[in-house]
C-alpha positions, 0 to 999 in steps of 0.5 A, spaced: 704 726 178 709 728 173 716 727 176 722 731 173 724 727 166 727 731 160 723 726 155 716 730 155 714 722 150 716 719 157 710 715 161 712 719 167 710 725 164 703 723 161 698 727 163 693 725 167 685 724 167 680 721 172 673 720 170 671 725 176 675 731 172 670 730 167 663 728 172 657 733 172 655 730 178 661 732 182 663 739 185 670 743 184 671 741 191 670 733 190 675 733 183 671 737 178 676 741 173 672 743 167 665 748 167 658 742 170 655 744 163 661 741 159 662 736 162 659 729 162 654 725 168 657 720 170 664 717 166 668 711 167 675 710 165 673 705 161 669 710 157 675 715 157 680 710 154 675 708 149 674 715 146 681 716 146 684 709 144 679 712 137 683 718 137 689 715 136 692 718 141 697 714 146 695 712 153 695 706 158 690 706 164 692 705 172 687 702 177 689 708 182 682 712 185 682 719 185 683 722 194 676 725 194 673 720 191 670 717 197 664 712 192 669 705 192 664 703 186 669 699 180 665 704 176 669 711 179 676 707 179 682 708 174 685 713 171 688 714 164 694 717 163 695 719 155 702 722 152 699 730 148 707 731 146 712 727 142 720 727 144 721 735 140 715 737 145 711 738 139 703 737 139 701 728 138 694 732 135 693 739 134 686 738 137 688 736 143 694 740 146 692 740 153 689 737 159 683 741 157 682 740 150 683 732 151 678 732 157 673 737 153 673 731 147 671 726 151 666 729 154 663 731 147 664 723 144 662 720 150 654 721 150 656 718 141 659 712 144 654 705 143 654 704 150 651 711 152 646 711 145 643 703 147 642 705 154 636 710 152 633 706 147 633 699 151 628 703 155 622 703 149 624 696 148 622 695 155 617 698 156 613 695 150 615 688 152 612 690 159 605 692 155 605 685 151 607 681 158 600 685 161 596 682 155 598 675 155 596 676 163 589 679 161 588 673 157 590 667 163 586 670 166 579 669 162 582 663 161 582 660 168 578 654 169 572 654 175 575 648 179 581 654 180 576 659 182 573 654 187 581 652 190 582 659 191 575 660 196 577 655 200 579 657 207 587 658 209 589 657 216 594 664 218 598 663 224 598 667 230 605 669 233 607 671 240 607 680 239 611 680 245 615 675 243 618 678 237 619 684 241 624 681 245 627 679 240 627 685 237 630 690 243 636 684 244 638 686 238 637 693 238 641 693 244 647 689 241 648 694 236 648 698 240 653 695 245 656 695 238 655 702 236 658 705 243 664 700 242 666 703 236 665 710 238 670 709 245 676 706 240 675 712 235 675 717 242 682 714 245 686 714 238 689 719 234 683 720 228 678 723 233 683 729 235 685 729 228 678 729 226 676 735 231 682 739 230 686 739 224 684 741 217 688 735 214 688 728 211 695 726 211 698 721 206 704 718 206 707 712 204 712 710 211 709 709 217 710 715 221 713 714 228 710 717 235 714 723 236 713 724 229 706 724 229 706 729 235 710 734 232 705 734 226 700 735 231 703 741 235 704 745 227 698 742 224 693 744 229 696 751 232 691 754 227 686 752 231 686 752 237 683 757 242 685 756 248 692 759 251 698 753 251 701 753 258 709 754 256 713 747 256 720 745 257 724 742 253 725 734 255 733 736 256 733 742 259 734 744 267 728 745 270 728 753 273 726 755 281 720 759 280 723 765 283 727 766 276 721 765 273 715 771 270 709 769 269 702 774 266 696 773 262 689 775 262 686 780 258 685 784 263 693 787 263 694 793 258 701 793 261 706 790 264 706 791 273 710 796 276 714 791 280 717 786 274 723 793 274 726 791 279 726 784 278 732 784 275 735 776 277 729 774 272 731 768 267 724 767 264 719 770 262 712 768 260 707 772 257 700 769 254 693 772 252 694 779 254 692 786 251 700 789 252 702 792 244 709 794 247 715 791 251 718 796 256 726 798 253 728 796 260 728 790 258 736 791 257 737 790 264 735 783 264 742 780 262 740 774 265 734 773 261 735 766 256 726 765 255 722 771 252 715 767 251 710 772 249 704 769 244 698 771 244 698 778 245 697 785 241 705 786 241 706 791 235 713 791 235 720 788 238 724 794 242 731 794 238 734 794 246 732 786 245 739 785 241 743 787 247 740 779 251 746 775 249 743 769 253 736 769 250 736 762 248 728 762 245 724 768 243 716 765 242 712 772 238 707 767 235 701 770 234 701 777 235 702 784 231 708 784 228 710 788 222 717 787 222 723 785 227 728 789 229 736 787 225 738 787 233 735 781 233 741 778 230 747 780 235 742 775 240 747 769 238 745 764 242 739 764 240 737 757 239 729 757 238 725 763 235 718 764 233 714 767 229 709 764 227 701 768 226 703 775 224 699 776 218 703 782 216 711 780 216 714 779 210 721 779 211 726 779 216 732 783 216 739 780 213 742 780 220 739 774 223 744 772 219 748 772 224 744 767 228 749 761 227 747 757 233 739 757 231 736 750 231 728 752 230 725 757 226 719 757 224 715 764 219 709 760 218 702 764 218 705 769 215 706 774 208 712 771 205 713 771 197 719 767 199 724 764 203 728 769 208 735 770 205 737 769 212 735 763 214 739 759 208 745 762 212 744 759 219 747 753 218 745 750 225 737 751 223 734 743 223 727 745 223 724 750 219 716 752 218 715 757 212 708 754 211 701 759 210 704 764 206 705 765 199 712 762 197 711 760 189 717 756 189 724 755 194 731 757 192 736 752 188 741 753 194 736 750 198 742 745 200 746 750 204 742 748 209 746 741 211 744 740 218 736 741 216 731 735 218 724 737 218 721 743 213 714 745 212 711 748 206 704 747 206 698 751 204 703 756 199 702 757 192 707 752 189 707 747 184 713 743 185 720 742 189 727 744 187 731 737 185 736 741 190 733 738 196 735 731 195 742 733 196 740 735 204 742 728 207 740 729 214 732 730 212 728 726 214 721 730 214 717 734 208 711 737 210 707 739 203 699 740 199 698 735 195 692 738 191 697 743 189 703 740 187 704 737 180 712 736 179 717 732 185 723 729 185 722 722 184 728 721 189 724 725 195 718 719 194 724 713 194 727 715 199 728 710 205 731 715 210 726 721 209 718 722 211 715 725 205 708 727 206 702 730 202 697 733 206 689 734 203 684 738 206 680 735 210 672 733 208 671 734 216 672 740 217 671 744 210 664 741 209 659 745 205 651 745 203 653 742 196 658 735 200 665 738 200 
């Protein structure tokens, strides 16, 4: 991992070599960088350090292991970081001025080292010694004397066992490893890593331990993705609990539309509306003024009526997953909105500048999207504490991340970039970063040392991404 240094001589910036890179035995999934045909069966770190310590090039080995790398062998441990710029950012070596020439280098001088070239001609040398070892023991052989033969023809007494003996012992320890095998399996079932291995498509590294809550909150983004079923609407922990009369509730793909009778219901606060075929909100929806909870995911609605903008006590708009092209600029005179959701639409790709306007929004989350980049919108809420952009297609985020003083929790995983802006070390108030780490090749060191803040790299998980080749 290469951290934000100005000296390209500096240690932080070698580049870095794992004996997988470079393993014909590996796939591209478990690690391998270059073409099978070009690479070499099996390295190891030592073979790696040798090969370019014999190049001149500069280089020092850690003891780290690859993430995918699941053999624990001391032969696939290590890695070898070496300098390929000098202080001016000039080449060390013509030859080898990039992470591909060095590691087609040694791919093409590992097979010369002495150690490779003694190994296939140890094998003949065997190979006749056992030859010579058959002959000697031809002639021993001849050599016995007839006393010998006659020991060998004398009777030997073989001890008979108990069949049914030994059974038992063998069906009690059966049995205890089976007693073993269902309490293993009962303590993987009651904790956090069967629910992970079932649903997520993660692994997660992060080098602070992660408290309860915060791992709920990482299984309520991680796993929408992949759930099926309809989520029955919670409330918040510090909000009144509504009478029921005041509240709308509709799902089922059997509804097309909504019912007559919700026209008349004029004294309704929420509504909830999952899993139904519905593509469009009626525009009497206007005279619902008391109305502060439209949650409607899961549906086929293709577009929001412009008359949502005249709600001014909607506190929560929940559009996940359904059609969405666009939102409506009206959106932004909601300006008690505190929680909006817009999560799965596939072809939204930007929001409209109005929803600047939302300065009380505490929660906003785009994430399954297709953003290129983060709404210019959203860096004006001042109040916003979580924000969700993962899934879509950001390559980087803006220098003026830190107007967001108030922000706490950002996810940005599964996107297209390949660092982090130094402007996020500025925002006090973070405590949680969600990212890729297979993609992500600079971060601020500061982010990593930060005592206050969650930084935590997920890595695609072998459970749920296994193929006929292993990964």
């Amino acid at each position: 991992m290469a951290h934000l240094t100005e000296n390209p001589a500096d240690k932080e910036r070698f580049i870095c070599i794992y004996p997988g890179y470079i393993n014909s035995k590996k796939t591209l999934a478990e690690g391998r960088r270059i073409p099978a045909k070009k690479a070499v069966e099996n390295p190891s770190c030592a073979e790696i350090r040798d090969v370019l310590m014999a190049a001149g090039m500069n280089i020092y080995v850690e003891n780290k292991l690859h993430p995918r790398e699941w053999n624990r062998d001391a032969q696939f441990k290590g890695r070898v970081r070496v300098q390929i710029k000098q202080e001016d950012g000039s080449p060390c070596q013509e030859n080898l001025a990039s992470r591909k020439e060095v590691m087609y280098y040694v791919c093409e001088m590992i097979p010369k080292l002495k150690t490779r070239t003694q190994k296939s001609g140890g094998a003949d040398t065997s190979s006749h010694q056992g030859d010579g070892g058959k002959k000697s023991k031809k002639k021993k052989k001849l050599e016995v004397s007839p006393s010998a033969v006659m020991r060998f023809k004398r009777s030997v007494d073989v001890p008979v066992y108990d069949l049914s003996l030994i059974r038992s012992m063998w069906e009690g320890r059966a049995k205890v490893y089976r007693q073993r095998q269902n309490r293993e399996q009962e303590r993987v079932e009651k904790s956090a890593l069967a629910k992970i291995n079932q649903h997520w498509q993660y692994r997660i590294q992060c080098k602070k331990a992660l408290k309860d809550g915060e791992v709920a909150r990482l299984q309520q983004y991680l796993e929408r993705s992949t759930l099926t079923d309809i989520q029955p609407y919670q409330e918040p922990a510090d909000s009144q609990v509504e009478e029921d009369k005041y509240r709308f509730e509709l799902d089922g793909e059997a509804w097309m539309e909504l019912p007559v009778e919700l026209r008349t219901m004029l004294y309704l606060r929420e509504w909830h509306i999952r899993g139904t075929k519905i593509q469009r909100l009626p525009d009497y929806i206007v005279q619902f003024q008391d109305l502060s909870v439209l949650d409607i995911p899961k549906n086929s609605i293709e577009a929001l009526p412009v008359e949502i903008g005249k709600l001014f006590k909607l506190r929560e708009l929940n559009v996940n997953y359904n059609r969405l092209s666009s939102v409506p600029p009206e959106l932004g005179d909601c300006e008690n909105l505190e929680w909006l959701e817009l999560t799965g639409n596939q072809h939204l790709s930007e929001l409209p500048f109005e929803l600047s306007n939302l300065k009380k929004l505490k929660h906003l989350d785009i994430a399954e999207n297709r953003f290129a980049s983060i709404p210019i919108c959203a860096l004006r809420m001042n109040s916003l504490q979580l924000l969700d952009i993962s899934n879509n297609v950001l390559t980087d985020l803006p220098e003026d991340m830190d107007r967001l003083e108030e922000l706490e929790t950002l996810f940005v995983h599964k996107n297209r970039m390949s660092y982090l802006p130094h402007c996020l070390t500025n925002i006090s108030s973070l405590k949680m970063i969600v990212v890729s780490g297979d993609e992500l090749t600079c971060i601020p060191t500061k982010l990593c040392e930060t005592s206050t803040l969650k930084f935590i790299r997920l890595y695609d998980s072998p459970v749920g991404n296994v193929k006929n080749d292993g990964e």
